[in-house]
C-alpha positions in Angstrom: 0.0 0.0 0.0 0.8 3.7 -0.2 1.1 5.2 2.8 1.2 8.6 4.8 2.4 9.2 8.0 1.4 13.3 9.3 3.9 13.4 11.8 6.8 11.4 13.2 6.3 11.8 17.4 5.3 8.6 19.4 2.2 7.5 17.3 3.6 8.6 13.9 7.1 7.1 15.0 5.6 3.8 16.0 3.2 3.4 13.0 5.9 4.3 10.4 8.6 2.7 12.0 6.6 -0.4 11.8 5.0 -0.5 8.7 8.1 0.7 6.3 10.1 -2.2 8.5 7.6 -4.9 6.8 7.9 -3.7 3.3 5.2 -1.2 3.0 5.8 2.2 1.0 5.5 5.1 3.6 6.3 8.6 3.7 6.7 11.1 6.5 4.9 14.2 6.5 7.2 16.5 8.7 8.5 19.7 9.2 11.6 21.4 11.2 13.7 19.4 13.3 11.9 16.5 13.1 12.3 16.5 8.8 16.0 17.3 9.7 16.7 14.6 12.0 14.8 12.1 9.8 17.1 13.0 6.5 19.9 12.9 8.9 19.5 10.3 11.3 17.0 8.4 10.4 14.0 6.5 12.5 14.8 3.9 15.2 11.8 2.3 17.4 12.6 1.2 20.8 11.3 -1.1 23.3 11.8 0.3 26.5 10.2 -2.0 28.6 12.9 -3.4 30.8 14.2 0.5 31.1 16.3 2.3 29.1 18.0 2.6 26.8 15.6 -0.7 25.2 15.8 -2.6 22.5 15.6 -1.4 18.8 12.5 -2.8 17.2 13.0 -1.2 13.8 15.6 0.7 12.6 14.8 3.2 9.2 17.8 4.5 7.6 16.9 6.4 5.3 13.1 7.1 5.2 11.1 9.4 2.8 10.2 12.6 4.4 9.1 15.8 3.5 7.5 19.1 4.1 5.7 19.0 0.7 2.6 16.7 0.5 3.2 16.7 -3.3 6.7 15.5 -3.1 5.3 12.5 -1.3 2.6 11.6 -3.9 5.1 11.9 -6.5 7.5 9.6 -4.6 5.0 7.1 -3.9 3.7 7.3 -7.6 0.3 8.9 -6.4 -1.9 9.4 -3.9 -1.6 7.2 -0.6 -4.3 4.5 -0.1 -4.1 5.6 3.7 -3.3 8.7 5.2 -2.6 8.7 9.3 -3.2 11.6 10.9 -0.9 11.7 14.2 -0.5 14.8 15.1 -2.1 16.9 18.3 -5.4 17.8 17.9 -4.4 21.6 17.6 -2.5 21.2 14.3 -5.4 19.7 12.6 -7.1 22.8 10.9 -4.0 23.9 9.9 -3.1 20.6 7.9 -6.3 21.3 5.8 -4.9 22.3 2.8 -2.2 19.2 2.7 -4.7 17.1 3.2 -6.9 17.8 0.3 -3.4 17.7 -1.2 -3.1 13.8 -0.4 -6.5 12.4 -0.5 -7.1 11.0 -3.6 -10.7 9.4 -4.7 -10.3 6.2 -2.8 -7.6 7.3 0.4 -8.6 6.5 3.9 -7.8 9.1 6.4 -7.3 7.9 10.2 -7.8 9.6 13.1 -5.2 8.4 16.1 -5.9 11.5 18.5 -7.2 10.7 21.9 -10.5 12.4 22.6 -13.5 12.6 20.5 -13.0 15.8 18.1 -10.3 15.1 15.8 -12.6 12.6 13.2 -15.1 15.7 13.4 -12.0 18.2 12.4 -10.6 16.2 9.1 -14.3 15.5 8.2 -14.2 19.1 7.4 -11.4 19.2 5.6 -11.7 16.1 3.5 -15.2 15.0 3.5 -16.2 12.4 6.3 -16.3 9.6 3.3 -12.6 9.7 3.5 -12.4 9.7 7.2 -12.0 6.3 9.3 -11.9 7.0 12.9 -9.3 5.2 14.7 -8.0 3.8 18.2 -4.8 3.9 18.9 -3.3 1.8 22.2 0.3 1.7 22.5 2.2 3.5 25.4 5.1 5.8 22.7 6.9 8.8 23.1 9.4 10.6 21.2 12.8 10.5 23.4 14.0 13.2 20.2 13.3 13.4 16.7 13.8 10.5 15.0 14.0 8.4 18.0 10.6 6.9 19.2 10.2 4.3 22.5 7.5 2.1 23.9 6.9 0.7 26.9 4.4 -2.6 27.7 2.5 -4.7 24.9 3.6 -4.1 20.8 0.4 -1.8 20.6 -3.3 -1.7 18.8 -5.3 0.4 16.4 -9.0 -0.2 15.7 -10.6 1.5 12.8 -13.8 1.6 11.2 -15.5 3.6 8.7 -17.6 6.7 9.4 -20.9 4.8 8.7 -19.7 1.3 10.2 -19.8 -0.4 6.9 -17.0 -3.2 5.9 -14.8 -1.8 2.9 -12.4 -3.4 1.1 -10.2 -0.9 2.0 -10.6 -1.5 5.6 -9.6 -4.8 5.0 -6.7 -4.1 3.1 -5.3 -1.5 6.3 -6.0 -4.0 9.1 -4.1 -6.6 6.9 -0.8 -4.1 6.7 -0.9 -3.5 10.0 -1.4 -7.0 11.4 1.5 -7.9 8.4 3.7 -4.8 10.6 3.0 -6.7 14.0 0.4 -4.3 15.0 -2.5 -5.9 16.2 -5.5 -4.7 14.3 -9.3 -5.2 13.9 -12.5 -3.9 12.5 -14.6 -2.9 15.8 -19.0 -3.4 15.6 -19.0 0.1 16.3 -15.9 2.3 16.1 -17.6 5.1 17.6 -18.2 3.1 20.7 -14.8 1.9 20.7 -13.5 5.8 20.1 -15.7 6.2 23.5 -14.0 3.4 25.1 -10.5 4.6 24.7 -11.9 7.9 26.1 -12.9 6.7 29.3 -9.6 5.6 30.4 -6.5 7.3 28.8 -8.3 11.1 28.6 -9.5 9.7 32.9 -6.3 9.0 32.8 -4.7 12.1 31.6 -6.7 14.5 33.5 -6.7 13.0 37.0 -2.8 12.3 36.5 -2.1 16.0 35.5 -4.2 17.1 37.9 -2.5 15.0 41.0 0.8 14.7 39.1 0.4 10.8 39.5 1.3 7.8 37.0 -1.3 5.2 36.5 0.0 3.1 39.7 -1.2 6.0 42.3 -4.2 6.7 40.2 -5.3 3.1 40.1 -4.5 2.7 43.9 -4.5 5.2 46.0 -7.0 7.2 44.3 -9.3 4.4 42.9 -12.7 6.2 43.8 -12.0 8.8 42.0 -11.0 7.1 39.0 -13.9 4.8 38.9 -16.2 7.6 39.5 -14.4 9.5 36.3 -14.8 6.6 34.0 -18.5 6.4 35.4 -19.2 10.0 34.2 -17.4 8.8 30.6 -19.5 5.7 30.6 -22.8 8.0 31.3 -22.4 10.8 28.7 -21.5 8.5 26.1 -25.0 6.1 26.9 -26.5 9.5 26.8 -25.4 9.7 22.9 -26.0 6.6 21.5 -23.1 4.7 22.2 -23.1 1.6 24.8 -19.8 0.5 25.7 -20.3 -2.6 26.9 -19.1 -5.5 25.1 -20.1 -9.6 25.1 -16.3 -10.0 27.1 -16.9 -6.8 29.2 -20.6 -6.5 30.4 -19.4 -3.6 33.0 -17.4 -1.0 30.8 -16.5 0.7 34.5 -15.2 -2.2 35.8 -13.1 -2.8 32.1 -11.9 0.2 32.1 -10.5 -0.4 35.8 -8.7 -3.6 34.6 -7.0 -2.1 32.2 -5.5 0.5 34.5 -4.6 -2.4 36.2 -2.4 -3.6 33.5 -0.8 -1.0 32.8 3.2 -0.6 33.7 3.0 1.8 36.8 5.2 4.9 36.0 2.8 4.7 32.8 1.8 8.7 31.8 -0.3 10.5 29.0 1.5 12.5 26.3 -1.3 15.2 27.3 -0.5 14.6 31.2 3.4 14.4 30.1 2.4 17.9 28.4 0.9 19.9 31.1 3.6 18.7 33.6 6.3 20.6 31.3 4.3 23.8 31.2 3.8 23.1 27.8 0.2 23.9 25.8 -1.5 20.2 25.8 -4.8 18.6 24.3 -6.6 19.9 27.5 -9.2 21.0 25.8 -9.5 18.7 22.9 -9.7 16.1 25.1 -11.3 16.6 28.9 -12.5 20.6 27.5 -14.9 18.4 25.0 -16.1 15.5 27.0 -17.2 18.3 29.3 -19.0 20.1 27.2 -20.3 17.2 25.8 -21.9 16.0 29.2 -23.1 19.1 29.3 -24.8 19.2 26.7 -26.4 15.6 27.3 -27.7 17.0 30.4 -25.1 14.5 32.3 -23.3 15.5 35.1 -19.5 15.1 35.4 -18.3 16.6 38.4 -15.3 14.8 38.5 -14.4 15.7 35.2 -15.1 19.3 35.8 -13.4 20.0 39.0 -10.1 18.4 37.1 -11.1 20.4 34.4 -11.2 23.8 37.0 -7.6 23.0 38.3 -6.0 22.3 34.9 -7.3 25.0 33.1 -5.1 27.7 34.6 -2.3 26.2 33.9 -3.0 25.5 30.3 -4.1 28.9 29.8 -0.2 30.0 31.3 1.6 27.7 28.9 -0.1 29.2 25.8 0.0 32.7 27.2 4.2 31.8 27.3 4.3 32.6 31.2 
């Protein structure tokens, strides 16, 4: 397949890294020092599970990158069958025009933001016939350009089509990625699975930014609060139209719970990760919309919002530059 990667950090580095590594064609849609550093130096994936500095998973050389989206479709001899979309949800409207620029009549464009705005954004700019939601799961983050680490299990990514039909060309990406050791799959409803990955890592993310706490003191020594988080998740998304339980997870709470579980310990969100640098995060692509959206479901989320309440101030000092 022809393939486009928007961005090289820890989704786009773990994505690309993978899928050029098992023979795909793949080019990198980057800009600055992360173009620089991938002409220079390359793309090497790391395992960092038993600590650092891991174990190289896939090693690019010399991978095709540019700042020019028509550069790539004339290197990959037209226009991608998929296009992954991995930068933060800020940067989206702005990638508008390149992403006209890429999609062709048949490309797929996936969404591997956390939250549940980004699918809504490129819909916009590309039409949402082009636009298959996705779910990313992999713990990554970019250590520098060009050099991308994960911690815990190889990583997912669910996608579906905007209407929840099976297409061929679903089939063909969940066949690439399963072919790049990426576990993959074709969800009954993407949208509930979207909602899923919302009620833990964006939980997860706010509460941890909020106490300055990995997963482990989240998932211990304030439990309560977390359940009662993914609880409010759970509520507003019912309130929608989307049921997350599932045949192997009756009690999406109580899923949600052992998947914190899991999880290694130290284990952080990039938006948490973010907002403890005092640098301008997702904050409110991510926890800003799932309060607005309970609010307009007429669902209460108090836990949400008080986190919401203490984080904003900060957030609105890191894009200030103070």
């Amino acid at each position: 397949m022809r393939i486009v990667i928007i961005g090289a950090g820890g989704i786009g580095g773990w994505l690309g890294a993978r899928l050029v590594a098992s023979g795909q064609q793949v080019g990198f849609l980057v800009h600055g020092r992360t173009l620089a550093a991938l002409c220079s130096g390359g793309l090497t994936l790391r395992d960092c599970s038993s600590g650092e500095p891991g174990t190289v998973t896939a090693r690019i050389e010399t991978p095709l990158a540019s700042e020019d989206p028509q550069a790539l479709n004339d290197a990959l001899g037209g226009e991608p069958d998929l296009v992954f979309v991995t930068t933060k949800v800020d940067a989206l409207p702005q990638l508008a025009p390149a992403l006209r620029r890429l999609t062709g009549p048949a490309t797929g464009v996936v969404s591997t933001q956390n939250g549940i705005s980004a699918p809504g954004i490129l819909a916009d700019a590309v039409g949402k016939e082009h636009v298959l939601p996705g779910v990313a799961r992999v713990y990554s983050a970019i250590a520098s350009p060009g050099d991308v680490r994960t911690i815990g299990k190889a990583g997912s990514l669910a996608l579906g089509e905007w209407g929840g039909s099976v297409t061929a060309r679903m089939s063909a990406a969940v066949e690439a990625l399963e072919a790049a050791g990426i576990r993959a799959w074709i969800p009954g409803s993407i949208w509930a699975e979207l909602w899923r990955k919302v009620s833990f890592v964006v939980v997860q993310g706010s509460l941890g930014a909020a106490t300055n706490a990995p997963i482990g003191v989240l998932r211990s020594d304030l439990r309560d609060a977390f359940t009662r988080a993914v609880g409010e998740v759970v509520a507003v998304a019912a309130a929608l139209g989307h049921d997350l339980a599932t045949d192997d997870a009756p009690d999406p709470v109580a899923a949600a719970l052992r998947m914190a579980d899991a999880q290694p310990a130290g284990a952080t969100t990039s938006m948490q990760r973010d907002i403890a640098s005092g640098l301008p995060s997702e904050l409110d692509a991510q926890l800003g919309a799932l309060c607005r959206a309970g609010d307009e479901a007429g669902v209460p989320t108090p836990v949400l919002d008080l986190a919401l309440s203490v984080l904003a101030p900060r957030e609105a000092a890191a894009r200030a530059g103070t």
